[in-house]
N, CA and C atoms as an extended XYZ file, in Angstrom:
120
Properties=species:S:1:pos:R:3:atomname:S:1:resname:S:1:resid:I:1 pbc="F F F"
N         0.830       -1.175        0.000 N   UNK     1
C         0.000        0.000        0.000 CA  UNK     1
C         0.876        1.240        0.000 C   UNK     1
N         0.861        1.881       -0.338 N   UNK     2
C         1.594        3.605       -1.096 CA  UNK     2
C         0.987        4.158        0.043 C   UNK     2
N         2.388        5.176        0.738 N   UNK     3
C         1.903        5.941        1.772 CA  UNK     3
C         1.831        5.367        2.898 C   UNK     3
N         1.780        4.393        3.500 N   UNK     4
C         1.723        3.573        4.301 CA  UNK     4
C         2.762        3.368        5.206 C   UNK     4
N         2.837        3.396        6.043 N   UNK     5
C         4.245        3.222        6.987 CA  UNK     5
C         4.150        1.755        8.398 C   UNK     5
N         4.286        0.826        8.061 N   UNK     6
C         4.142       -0.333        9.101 CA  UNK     6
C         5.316       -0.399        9.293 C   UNK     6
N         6.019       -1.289       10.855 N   UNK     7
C         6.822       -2.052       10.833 CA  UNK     7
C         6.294       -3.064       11.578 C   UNK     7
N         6.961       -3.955       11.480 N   UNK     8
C         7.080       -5.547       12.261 CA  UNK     8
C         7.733       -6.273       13.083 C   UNK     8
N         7.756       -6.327       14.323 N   UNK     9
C         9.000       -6.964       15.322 CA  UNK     9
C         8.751       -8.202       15.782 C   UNK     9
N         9.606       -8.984       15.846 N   UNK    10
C         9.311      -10.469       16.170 CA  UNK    10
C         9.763      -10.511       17.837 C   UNK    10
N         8.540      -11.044       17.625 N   UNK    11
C         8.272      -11.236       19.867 CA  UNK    11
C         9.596      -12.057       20.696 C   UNK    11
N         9.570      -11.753       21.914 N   UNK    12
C        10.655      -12.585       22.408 CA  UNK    12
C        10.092      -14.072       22.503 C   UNK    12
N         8.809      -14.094       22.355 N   UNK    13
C         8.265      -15.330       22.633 CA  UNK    13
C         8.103      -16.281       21.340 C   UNK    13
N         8.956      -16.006       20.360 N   UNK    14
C         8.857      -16.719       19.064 CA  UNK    14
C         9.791      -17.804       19.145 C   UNK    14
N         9.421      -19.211       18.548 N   UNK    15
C         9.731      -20.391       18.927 CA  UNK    15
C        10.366      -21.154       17.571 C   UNK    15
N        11.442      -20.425       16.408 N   UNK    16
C        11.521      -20.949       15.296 CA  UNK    16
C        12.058      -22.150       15.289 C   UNK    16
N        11.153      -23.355       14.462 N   UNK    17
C        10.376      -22.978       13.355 CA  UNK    17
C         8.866      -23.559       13.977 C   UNK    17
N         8.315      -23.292       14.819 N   UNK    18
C         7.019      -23.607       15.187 CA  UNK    18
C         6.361      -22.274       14.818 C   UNK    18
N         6.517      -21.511       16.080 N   UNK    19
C         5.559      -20.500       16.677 CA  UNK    19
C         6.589      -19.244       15.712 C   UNK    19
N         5.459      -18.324       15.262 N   UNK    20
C         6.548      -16.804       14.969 CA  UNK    20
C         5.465      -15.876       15.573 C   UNK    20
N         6.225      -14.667       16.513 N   UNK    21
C         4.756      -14.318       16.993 CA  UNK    21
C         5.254      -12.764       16.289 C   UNK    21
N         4.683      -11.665       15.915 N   UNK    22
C         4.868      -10.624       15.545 CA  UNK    22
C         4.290       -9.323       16.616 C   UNK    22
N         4.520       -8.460       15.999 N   UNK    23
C         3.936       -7.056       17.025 CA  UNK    23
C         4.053       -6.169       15.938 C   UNK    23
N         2.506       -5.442       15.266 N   UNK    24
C         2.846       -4.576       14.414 CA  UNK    24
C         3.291       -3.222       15.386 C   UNK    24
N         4.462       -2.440       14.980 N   UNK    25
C         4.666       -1.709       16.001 CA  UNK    25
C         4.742       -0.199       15.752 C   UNK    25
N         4.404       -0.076       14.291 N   UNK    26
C         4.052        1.542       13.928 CA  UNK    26
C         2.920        1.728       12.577 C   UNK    26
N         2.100        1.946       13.439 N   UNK    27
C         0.924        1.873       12.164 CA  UNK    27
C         0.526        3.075       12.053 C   UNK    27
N         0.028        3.955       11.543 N   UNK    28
C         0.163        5.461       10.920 CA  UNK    28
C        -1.356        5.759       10.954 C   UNK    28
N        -2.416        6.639       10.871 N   UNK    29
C        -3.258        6.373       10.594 CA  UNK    29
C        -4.476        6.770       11.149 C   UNK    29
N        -5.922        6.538       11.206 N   UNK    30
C        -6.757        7.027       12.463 CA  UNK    30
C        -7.737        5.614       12.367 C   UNK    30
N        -7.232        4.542       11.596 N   UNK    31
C        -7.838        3.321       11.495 CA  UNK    31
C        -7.391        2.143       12.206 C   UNK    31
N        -7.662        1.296       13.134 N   UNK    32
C        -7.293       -0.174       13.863 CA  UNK    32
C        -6.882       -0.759       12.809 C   UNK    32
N        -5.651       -1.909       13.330 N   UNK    33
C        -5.794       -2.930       12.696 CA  UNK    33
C        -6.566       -3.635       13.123 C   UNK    33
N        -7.562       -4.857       12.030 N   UNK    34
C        -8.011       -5.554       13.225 CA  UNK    34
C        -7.979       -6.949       12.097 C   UNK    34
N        -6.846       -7.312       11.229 N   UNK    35
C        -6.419       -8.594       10.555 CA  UNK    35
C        -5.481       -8.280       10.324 C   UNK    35
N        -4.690       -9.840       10.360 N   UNK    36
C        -3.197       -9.162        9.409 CA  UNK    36
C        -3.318      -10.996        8.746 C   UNK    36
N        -2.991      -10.813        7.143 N   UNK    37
C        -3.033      -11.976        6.672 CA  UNK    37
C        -1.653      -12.429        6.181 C   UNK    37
N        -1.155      -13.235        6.414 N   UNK    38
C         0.238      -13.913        6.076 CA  UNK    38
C         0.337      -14.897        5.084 C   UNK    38
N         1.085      -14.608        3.748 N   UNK    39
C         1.053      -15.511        3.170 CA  UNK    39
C         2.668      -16.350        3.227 C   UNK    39
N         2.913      -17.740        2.793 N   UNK    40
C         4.385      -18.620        3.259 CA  UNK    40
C         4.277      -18.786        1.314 C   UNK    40
């Protein structure tokens, strides 16, 4: 998305290669996230 400013930090509690846990940690905006879809 253009204009957009996210980043992404991986939790201390991530267990590779099981568990990956994320934290979106700068979202810009006056809108929630409230999905985040991951594709592998």
């Amino acid at each position: 998305y253009p204009n957009t400013n996210m980043r992404f930090k991986i939790d201390e509690s991530s267990n590779f290669p099981h568990y990956l846990a994320l934290l979106i940690w700068n979202q810009q905006g006056t809108k929630d996230v409230i999905a985040v879809q991951l594709c592998e």
